[in-house]
N, C-alpha and C positions, 0 to 999 in steps of 0.2 A: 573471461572473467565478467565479460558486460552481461553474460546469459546467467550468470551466478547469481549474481544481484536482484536483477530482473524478477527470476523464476523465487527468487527470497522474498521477496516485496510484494509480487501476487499473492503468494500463500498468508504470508502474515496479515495484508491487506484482504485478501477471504475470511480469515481467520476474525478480524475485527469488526468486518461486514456482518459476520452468523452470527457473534458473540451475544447472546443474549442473559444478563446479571441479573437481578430483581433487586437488589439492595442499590444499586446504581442514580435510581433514578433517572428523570426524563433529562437533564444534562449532560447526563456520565453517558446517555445512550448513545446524545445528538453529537456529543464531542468524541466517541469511540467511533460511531460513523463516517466522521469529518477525516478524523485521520486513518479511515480504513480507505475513501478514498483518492486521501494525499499519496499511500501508498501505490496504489496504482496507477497515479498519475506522474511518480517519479519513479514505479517499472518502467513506461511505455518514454520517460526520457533518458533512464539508460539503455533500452533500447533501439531508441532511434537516434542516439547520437554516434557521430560516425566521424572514425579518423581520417585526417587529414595528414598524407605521407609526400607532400609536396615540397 
């Protein structure tokens, strides 16, 4: 389920990265950037979190 997420959160996070709008403006761009990558910075921590079966 962690690889579900993960591989969701890349895409949308690529997805937000390309995204290029022209009515947006230079805020709508820097703040669609930001959280494209927030995205990918909370793929690579559902992918590096790891259970603990102790």
């Amino acid at each position: 389920m962690r690889w579900f997420f993960s591989i969701s959160f890349i895409l949308l996070g690529a997805i937000l990265w390309s995204l290029t709008i022209d009515q947006m403006g230079t805020t709508g761009h820097i703040i669609m950037k930001i959280i494209g990558v927030g995205c990918f910075i909370l793929a690579g921590v559902f992918v590096k979190e790891r259970k603990n079966n102790q």
